[in-house]
N, C-alpha and C positions, 0 to 999 in steps of 0.2 A: 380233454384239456389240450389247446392249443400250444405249440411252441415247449413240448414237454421235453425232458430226459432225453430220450430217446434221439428227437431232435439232434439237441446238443452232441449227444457219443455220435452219429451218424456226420456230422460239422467234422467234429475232431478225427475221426478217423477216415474224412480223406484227407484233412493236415498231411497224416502219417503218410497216407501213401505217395502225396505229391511231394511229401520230405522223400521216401525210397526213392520213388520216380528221379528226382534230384541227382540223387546220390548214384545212380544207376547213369543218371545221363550222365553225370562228372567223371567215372570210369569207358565207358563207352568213348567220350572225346578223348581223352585221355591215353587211351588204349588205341586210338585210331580203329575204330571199329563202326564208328557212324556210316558207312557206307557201303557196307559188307552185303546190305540186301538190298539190290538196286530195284527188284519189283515190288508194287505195292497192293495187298492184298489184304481186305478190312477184315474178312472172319477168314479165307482159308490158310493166312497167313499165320494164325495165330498156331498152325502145325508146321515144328522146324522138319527140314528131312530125318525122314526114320530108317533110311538103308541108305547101302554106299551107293545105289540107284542115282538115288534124289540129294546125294552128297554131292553127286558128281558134277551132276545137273544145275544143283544151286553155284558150286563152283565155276562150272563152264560159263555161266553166267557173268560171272562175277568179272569174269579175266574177260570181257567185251566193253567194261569200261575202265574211264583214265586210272581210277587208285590202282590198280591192277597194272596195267599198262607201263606208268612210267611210276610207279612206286614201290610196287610190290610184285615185280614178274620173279616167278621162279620161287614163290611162295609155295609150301607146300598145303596141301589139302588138310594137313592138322594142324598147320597155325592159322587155314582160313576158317575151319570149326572154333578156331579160339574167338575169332573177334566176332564169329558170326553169334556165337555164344551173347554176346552182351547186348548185341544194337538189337536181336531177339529178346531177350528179356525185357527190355528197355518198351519196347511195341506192345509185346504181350501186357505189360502194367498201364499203358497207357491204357488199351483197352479194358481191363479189369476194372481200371478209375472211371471209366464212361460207366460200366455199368454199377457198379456200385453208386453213384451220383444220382443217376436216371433210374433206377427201379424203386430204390427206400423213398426217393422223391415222386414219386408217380403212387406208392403205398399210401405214403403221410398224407399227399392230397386227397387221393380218396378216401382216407377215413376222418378226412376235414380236420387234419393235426397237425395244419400250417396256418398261423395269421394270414391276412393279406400283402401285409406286408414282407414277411417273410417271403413267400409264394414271389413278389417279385424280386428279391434276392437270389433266391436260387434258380432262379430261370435266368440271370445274369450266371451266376457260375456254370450252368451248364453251356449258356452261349459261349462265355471265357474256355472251358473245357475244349469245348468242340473247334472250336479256333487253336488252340493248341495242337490240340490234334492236326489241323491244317499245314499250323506253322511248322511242323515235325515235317512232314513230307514236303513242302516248300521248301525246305531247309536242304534235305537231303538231295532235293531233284536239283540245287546249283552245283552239287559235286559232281553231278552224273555228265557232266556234257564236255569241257574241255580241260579244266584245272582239277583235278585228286582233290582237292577241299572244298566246304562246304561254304560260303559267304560269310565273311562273320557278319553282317548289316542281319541275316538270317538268324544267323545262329544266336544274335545277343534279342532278337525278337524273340525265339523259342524259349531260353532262357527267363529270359525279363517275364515274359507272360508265365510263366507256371511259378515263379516267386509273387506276381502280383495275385494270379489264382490262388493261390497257398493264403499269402494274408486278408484277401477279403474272405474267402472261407474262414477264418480265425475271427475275424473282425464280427462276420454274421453268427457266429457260434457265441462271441464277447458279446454279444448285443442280448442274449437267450439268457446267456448264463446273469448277467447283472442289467436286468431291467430297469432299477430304479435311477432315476437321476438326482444329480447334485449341483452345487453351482462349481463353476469353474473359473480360471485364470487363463481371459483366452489371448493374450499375449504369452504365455508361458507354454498355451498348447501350440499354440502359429509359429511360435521354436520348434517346436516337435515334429510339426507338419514340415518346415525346410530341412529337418535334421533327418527325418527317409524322404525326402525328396534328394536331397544330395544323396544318401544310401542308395538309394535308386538309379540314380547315373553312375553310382561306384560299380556297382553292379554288371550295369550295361555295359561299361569299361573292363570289367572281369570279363566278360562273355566278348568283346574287341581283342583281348588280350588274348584268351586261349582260342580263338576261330583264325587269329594272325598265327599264332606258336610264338608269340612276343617276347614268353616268360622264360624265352633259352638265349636271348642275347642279354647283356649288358649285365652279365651275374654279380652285381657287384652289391653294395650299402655301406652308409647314406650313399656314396656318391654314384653316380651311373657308372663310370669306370676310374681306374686310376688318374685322378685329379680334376674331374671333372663332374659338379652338381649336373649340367645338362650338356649330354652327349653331342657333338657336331652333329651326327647322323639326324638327329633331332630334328631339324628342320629343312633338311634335303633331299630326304628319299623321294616327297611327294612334290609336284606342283602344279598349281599357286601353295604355297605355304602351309595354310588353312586347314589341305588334305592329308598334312601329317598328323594333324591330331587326331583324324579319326580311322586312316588308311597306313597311313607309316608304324613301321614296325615299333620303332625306335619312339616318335611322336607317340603312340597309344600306351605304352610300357611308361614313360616320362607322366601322361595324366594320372594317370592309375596312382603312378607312386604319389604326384601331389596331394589327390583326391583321398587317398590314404589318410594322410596328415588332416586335410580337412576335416574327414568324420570324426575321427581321434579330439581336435577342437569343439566340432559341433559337440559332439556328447561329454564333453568336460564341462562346454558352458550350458549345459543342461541339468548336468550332475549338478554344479553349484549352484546355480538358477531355483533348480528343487531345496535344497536346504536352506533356504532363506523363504520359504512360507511352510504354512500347514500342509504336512501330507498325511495318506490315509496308509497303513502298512501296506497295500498291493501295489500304490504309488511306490514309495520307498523299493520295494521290491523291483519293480520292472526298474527303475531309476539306475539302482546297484547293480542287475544285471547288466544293462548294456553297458556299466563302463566294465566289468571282469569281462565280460566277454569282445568287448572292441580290442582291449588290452591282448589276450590271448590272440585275437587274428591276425592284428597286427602284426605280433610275433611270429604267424605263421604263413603271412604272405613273405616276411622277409628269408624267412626259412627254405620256403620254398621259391623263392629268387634265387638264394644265394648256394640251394643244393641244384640247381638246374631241374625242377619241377618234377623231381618223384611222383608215381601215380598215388602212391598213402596222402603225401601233402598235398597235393593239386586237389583231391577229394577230400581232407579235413578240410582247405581254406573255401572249398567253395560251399561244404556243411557249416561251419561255420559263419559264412555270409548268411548261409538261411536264418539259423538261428539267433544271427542278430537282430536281421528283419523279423523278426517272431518278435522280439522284443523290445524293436522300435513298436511296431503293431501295438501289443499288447500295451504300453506305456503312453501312446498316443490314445487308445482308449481309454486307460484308467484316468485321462485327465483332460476326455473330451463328452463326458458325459456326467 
């Protein structure tokens, strides 16, 4: 039987692991630990050092570029095990994710337990996959050369792409689990569709925001600081203008916040949108999720503005981001098939 069980649990469970993956890169950046292994190694990598040898060695390393240099000199060897600790874990799941993707898919083919269609489904997520993987070491090679940090233009690509891999893998697993179709309201779905498309620039803006360190100035709410909706810095750090919304500190912190406000409306006028025709319980269900769960993150972006970006918060709000998009996903299917 084609497109069986099995299928489906194999879909869902790299959901999970590109949820950990996530949640492992949000401590990792978080922790300033992205840059701890400056060489790149596809399989012998995946062994951290196992003596004060190869400690040394990954160390001495380490201190020949800039994060070392003009950030972190006179670090000792057991806080460089700390961060080495995470942007390792971080590699080693990436690669776990390659194989669990490519082997159960390389099995199902061969025992003819993929549609056709399916079959080119997943050879899109493993393309997505394997470009993630790109983008991870793209990412990390803009740190290595003159500036300690990594691009955020980089880093919200890295990001962006393993949330958009996360929900079409959901999407292709939604499509197994409920085959049958029904009719639809597709003005009510074309809401849905701009409602994570904007989620999706919020996103990108999450990942501008933590690649700047954006979330330790202007700790204030609502206003940006004492008596001020938008900060002067706002439109001066960069120019022409333009480049503070995506390059200024102060500009990319200011969208964020707007863009905040915006999804909060998008999914309010979705929420009532829905309660004004027929829905199915699964409708209703995704419906009511995203607005409890926009509400909570809301709550916990301003949380973590207003505590100056603890690593617990920094890592709920960007969990959180996931699990909304799960639920735009999920909501946007129940009312596009």
């Amino acid at each position: 039987m084609k497109d069986n069980k099995k299928v489906i649990y194999w879909l869902l469970t790299g959901c999970v692991l590109i949820f950990i993956m996530v949640v492992v890169g949000g401590i990792t950046r978080l922790t300033h630990s992205g840059l701890s292994i400056s060489n790149y190694k596809l399989i012998s990598g995946t062994i951290p050092p196992m003596n004060e040898v190869e400690w040394e060695a990954a160390f001495d390393l380490y201190k020949e570029y800039p994060e070392y240099q003009k950030k972190n000199s006179g670090m000792s060897i057991e806080d460089f095990k700390d961060i080495y600790f995470w942007e390792w874990i971080h590699r080693v799941l990436g690669r776990f994710i390659g194989v669990v993707f490519l082997l159960p898919f390389l099995y199902f083919l061969l025992k003819r337990q993929l549609s056709k269609s399916t079959i080119k489904k997943c050879i899109l997520l493993l393309v997505l996959g394997g470009f993630q993987g790109f983008l991870g070491w793209y990412m990390v090679k803009s740190g290595l050369v003159d500036r300690p940090d990594v691009s955020h233009y980089r880093l919200a690509m890295h990001l962006t792409t393993a949330f958009i891999t996360f929900a079409y893998t959901l999407w292709v697993a939604l499509d197994l689990k409920f085959p049958q179709k029904k009719e639809i309201n597709i003005r009510f779905r074309n809401l849905i569709r701009v409602g994570l498309l904007v989620l999706i620039i919020q996103i990108i803006y999450g990942a501008f925001v933590a690649g700047l360190d954006a979330g330790w100035i202007h700790n204030h709410w609502p206003m940006m600081s004492d008596g001020q909706w938008i900060h002067d810095s706002v439109t001066i750090e960069q120019n022409p203008v333009w480049r503070n919304f995506i390059e200024g500190k102060s500009g990319v912190q200011f969208v964020h916040r707007t863009l905040a406000y915006i999804v909060v409306i998008f999914i309010a006028i979705i929420w009532w949108k829905s309660k004004q025709q027929a829905q199915t319980v699964l409708q209703s269900k995704g419906v009511n999720t995203l607005v409890i769960l926009v509400i909570v993150q809301f709550i916990l972006g301003i949380l973590t503005l207003l505590l100056q970006v603890p690593v617990i918060l920094g890592v709920l709000h960007q969990v959180m981001a996931f699990f909304l998009l799960a639920a735009m996903t999920f909501t946007l299917h129940r009312y596009s098939k």
